[in-house]
C-alpha positions as CSV (number, residue, x, y, z in Angstrom):
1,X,14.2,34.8,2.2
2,X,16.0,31.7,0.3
3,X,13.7,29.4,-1.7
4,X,15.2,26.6,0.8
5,X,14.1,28.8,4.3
6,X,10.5,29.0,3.1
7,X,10.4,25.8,2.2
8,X,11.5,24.4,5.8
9,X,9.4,26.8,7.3
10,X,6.8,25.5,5.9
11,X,7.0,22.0,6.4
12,X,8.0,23.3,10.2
13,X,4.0,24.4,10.3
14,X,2.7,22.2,8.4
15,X,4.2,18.8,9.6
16,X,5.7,19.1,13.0
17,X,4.0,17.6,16.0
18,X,4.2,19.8,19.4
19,X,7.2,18.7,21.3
20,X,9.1,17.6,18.0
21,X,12.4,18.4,17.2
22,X,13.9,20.5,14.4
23,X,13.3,20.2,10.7
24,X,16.7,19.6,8.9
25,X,17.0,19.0,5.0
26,X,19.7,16.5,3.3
27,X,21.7,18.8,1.6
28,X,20.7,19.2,-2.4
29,X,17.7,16.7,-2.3
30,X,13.8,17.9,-1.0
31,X,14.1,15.3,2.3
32,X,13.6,16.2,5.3
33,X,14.2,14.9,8.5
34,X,13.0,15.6,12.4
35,X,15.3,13.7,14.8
36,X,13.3,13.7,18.2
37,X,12.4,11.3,21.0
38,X,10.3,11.7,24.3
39,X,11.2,12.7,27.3
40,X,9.6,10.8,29.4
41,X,9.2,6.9,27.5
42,X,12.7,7.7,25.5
43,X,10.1,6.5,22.6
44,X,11.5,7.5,18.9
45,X,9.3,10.2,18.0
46,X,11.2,11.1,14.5
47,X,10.2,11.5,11.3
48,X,11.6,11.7,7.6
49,X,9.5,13.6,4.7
50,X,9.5,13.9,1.2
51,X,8.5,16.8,-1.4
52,X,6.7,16.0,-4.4
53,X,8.8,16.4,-7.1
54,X,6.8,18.8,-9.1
55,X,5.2,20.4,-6.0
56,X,7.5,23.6,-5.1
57,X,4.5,24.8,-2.4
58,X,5.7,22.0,0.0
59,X,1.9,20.8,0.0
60,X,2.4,17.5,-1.1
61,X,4.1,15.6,1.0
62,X,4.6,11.7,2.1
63,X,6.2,11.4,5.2
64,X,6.8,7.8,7.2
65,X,6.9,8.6,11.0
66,X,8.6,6.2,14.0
67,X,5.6,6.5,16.5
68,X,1.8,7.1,16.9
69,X,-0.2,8.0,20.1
70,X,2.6,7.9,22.2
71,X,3.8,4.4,21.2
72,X,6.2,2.7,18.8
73,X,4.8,2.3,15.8
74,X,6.0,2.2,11.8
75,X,3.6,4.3,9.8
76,X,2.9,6.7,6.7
77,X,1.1,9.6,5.7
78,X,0.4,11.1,2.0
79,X,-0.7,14.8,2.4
80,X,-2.0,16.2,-1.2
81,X,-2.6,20.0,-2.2
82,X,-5.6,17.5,-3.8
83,X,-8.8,16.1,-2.1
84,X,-8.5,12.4,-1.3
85,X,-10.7,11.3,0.6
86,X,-13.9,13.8,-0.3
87,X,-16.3,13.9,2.9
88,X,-19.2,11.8,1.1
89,X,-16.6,8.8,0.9
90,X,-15.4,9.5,4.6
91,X,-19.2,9.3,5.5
92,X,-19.2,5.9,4.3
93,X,-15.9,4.8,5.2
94,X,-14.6,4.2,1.7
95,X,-11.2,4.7,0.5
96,X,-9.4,5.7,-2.6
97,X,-7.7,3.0,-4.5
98,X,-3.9,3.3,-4.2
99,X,-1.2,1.9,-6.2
100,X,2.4,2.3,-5.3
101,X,5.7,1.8,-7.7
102,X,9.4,1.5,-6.5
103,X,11.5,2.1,-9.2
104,X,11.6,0.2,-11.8
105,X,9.7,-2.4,-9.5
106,X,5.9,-3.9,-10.7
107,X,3.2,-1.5,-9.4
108,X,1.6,-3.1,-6.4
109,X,-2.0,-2.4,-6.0
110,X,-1.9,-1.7,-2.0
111,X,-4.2,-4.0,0.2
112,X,-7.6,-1.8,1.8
113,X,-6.2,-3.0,5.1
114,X,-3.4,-1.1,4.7
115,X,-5.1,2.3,3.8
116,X,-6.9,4.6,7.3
117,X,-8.1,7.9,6.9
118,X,-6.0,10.7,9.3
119,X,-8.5,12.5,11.8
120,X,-7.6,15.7,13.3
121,X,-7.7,16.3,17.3
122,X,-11.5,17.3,16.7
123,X,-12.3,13.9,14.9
124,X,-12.9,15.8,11.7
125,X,-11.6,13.7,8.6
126,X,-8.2,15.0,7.4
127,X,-9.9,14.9,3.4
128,X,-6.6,16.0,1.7
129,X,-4.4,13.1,4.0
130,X,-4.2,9.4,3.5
131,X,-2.7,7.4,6.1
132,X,-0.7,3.9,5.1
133,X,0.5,1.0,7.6
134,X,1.3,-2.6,7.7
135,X,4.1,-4.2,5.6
136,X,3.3,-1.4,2.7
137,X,5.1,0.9,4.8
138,X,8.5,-1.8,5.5
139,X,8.4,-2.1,1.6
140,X,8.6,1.1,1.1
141,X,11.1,2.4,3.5
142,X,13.3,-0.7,2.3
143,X,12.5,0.9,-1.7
144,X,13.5,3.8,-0.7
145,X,16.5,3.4,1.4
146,X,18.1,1.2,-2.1
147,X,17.6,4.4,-4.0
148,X,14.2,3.7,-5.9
149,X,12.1,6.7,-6.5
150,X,8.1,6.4,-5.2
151,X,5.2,6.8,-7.2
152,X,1.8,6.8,-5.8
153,X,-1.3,6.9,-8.3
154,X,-5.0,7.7,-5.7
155,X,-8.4,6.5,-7.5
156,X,-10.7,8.1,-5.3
157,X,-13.9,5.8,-4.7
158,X,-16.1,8.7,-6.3
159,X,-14.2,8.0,-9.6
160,X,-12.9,11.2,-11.5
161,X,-9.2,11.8,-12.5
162,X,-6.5,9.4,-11.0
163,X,-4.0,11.6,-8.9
164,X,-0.5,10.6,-9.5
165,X,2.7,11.6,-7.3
166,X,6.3,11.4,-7.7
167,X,8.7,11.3,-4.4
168,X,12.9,11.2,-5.4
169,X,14.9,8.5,-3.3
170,X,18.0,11.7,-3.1
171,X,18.9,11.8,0.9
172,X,16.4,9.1,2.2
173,X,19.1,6.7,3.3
174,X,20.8,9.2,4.9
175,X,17.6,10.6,6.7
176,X,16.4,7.6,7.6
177,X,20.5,6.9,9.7
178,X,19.7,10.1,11.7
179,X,16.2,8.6,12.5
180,X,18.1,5.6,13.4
181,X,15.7,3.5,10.9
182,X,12.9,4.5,14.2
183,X,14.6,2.1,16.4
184,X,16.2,3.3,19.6
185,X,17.8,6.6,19.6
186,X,20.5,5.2,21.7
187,X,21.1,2.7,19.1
188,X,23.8,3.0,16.1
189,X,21.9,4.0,13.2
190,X,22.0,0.9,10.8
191,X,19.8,-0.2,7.9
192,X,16.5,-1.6,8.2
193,X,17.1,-5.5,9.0
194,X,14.7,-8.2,7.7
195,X,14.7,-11.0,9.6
196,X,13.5,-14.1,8.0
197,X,12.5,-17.7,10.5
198,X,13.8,-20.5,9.5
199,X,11.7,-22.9,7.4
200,X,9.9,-25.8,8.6
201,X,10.3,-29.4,8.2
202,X,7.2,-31.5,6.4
203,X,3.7,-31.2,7.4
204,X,3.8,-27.1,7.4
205,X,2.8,-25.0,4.4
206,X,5.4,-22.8,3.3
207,X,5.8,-19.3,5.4
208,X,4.0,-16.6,3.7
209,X,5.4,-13.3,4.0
210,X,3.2,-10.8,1.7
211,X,0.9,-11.3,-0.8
212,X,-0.6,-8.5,-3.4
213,X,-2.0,-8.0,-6.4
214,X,0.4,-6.4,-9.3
215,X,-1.8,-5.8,-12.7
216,X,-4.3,-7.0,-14.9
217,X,-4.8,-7.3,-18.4
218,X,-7.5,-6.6,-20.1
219,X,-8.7,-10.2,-21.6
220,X,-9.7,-8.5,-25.2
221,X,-7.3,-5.1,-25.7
222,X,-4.7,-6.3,-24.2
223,X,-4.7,-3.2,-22.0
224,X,-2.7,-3.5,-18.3
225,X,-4.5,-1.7,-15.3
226,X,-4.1,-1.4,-12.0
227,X,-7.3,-3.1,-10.5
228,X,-10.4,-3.7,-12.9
229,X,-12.4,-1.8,-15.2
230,X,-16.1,-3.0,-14.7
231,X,-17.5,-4.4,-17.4
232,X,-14.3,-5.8,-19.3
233,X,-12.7,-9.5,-18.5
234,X,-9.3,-9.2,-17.4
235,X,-6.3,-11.7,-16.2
236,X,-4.9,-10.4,-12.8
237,X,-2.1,-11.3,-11.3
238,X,-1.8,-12.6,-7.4
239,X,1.5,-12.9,-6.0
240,X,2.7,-14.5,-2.8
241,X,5.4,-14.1,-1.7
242,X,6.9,-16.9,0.7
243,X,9.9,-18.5,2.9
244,X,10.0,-21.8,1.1
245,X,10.3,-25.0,2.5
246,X,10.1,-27.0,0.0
247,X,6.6,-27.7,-0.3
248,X,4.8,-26.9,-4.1
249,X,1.1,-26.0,-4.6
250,X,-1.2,-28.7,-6.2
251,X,-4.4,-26.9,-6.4
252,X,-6.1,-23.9,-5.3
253,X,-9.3,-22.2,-5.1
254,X,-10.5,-19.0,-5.3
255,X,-13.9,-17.5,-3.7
256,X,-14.6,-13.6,-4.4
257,X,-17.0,-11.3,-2.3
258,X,-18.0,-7.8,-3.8
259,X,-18.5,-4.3,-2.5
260,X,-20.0,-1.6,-3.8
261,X,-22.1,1.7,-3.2
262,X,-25.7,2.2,-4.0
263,X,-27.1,5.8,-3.2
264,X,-25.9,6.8,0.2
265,X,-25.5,3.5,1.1
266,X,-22.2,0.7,1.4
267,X,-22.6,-2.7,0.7
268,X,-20.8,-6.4,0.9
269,X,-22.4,-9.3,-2.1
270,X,-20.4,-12.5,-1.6
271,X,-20.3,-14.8,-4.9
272,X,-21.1,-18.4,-5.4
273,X,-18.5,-17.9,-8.1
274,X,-15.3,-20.7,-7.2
275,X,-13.0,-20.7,-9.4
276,X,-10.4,-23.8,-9.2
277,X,-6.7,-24.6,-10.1
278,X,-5.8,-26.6,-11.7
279,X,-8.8,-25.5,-13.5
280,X,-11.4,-28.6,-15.1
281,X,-14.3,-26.6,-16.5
282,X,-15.2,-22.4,-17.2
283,X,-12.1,-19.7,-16.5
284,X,-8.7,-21.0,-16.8
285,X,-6.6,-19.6,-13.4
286,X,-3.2,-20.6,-14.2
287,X,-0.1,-20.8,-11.8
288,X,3.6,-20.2,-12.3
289,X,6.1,-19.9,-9.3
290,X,9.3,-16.9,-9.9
291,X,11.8,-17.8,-7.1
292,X,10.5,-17.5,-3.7
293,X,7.1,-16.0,-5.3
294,X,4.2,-18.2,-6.0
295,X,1.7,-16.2,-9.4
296,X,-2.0,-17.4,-9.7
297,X,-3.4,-15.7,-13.0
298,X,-7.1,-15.2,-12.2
299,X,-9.7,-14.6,-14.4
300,X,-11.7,-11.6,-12.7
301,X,-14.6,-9.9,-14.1
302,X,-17.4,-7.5,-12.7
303,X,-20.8,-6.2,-14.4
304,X,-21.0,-2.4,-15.0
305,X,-24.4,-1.3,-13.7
306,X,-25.4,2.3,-13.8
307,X,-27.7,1.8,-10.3
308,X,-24.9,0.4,-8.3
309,X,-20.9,0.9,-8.0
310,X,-18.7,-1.9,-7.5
311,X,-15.9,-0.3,-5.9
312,X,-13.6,-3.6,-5.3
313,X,-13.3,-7.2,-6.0
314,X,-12.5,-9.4,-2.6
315,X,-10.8,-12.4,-3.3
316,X,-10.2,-15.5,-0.9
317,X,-7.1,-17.8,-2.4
318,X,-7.4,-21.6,-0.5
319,X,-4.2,-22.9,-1.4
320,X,-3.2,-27.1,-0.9
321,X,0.5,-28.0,-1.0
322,X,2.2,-30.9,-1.7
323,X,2.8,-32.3,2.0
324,X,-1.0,-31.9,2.3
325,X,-0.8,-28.6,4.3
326,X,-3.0,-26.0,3.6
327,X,-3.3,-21.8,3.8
328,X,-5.8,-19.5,2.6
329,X,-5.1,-15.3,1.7
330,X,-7.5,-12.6,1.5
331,X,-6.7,-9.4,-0.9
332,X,-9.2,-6.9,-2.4
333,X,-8.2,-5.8,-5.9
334,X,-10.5,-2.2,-6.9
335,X,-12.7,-1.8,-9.3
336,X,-13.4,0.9,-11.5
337,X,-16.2,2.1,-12.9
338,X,-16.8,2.3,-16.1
339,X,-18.7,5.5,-17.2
């Protein structure tokens, strides 16, 4: 049996849903693609799926799929040979820390909001699967389909060693034209379209589109993370990203809420921390704008305590522009323990 026939065999059992169609690879890369609608609805039930580069058991997989429950709908899974999501962290309904790189791209640190656990048909957490939706998913597809390789690094909540995956871009743009880009099989295949609305007149704020963290700095090495190590000062970096209108910021301020885990149990501490920009007294924040993208450097830090484990930083961004509008943006950046 050829090393490619086993290898689509098993993502055939491993990833294909009952009434599916075939698995077919893009010839020369490890993408795979199921091209399959219902028979009933006519919805887009397809699929496209990528190997882990330095996985040749076809366990790791990340696979971005067109529907779910019987419905359109744009979604992700990362399935890992590895545990993600350990059953003590299910219990509690934490999740891993994930940060994601496109290519050459600045890691974004992916939003908590983004991040489900995948249950099985018998409710039972799915602890080796990680399920990813929202606009993380749109970015990626679009990172992707221009060729830029995927890297995903998972910091479980229990702390230990950060798991770290590579996913080629070889044969995605062509997978994702049989799919049709999970629009209507009917359809032409085409490229995935971004529509942006037109920008308002005075009086609005600007239109924001996405907003993330990228990385922080530790204040005295000099050292860049992905989220924060507890007990170190560090700069982070908040990006949003915006249709302009013409509209510039003027001042902002920042509220912060934490959550950690204590013994078996989950828990929310909001701050009376506020830090303001333009900034008058304590922690500098500092703003820049790149282009369409508006930066606020925030000065972030979180005690290390032995009897309780901050797991992320929550921060609320109120944000005043220059035509008097106003618009706030809530992110969570994690935090990582540090012993």
């Amino acid at each position: 049996m050829s090393l490619l026939f086993r290898l689509t065999a098993l993502l055939c059992a491993a990833m294909l849903p009952a009434g599916a169609g075939a698995v077919e690879v893009v010839p020369g890369t490890q993408t795979y693609y199921s091209v399959s609608r219902d028979p009933i609805t006519d919805i887009n039930t397809s699929f496209v799926t990528l190997q882990e580069i330095n996985d040749n058991g076809a366990q790791t997989l990340f696979r971005v799929n067109c529907s779910n429950g019987g419905v359109p709908d744009l979604w992700a899974s990362l399935t890992s040979k590895n545990t993600l999501i350990p059953a003590a962290d299910a219990d509690l309904g934490l999740m891993p820390a994930v940060t994601i790189r496109l290519g050459e791209d600045a890691p974004v640190v992916l939003p908590g909001g983004d991040l489900t656990s995948v249950v099985t048909p018998n409710d039972t957490v799915k602890s080796e699967s990680l399920a990813l939706s929202g606009a993380t998913v749109r970015r990626i597809v679009n990172g992707l389909s221009a060729g830029k390789r995927l890297v995903v690094r998972v910091n479980r909540a229990a702390g230990g060693q950060a798991l770290t995956y590579t996913f080629a871009a070889n044969g995605f743009a062509t997978a994702w034209a049989q799919v049709r880009g999970c629009g209507a099989l009917t359809a032409r295949a085409s490229a995935p379209q971004v529509t942006l609305t037109t920008p308002v007149v005075g009086g609005a704020a600007p239109k924001f589109t996405r907003w993330y963290f990228t990385t922080c700095r530790d204040a005295s090495s000099g050292a860049v993370r992905t989220g924060l190590l507890a007990g170190s000062a560090h700069l982070c970096d908040l990006v949003i990203e915006t249709v302009p209108n013409g509209a510039q910021p003027v001042s902002a301020s920042f509220s912060y809420e934490l959550e950690y885990r204590e013994g078996n149990a989950a828990g929310k501490l909001k701050l009376d921390t506020l830090d303001r920009w333009p900034a008058t007294t304590g922690p500098v924040t500092r703003y820049r704008s790149n282009g369409n993208q508006l930066i606020f450097t925030l000065p972030l830090n979180v005690r290390a305590r032995p009897d309780r484990v901050y797991t992320s930083i929550n921060v609320t961004a109120d944000i005043l522009f220059s035509n008097g509008s106003r618009k706030k943006v809530y992110e969570a950046l994690p935090v990582k323990p540090a012993f």
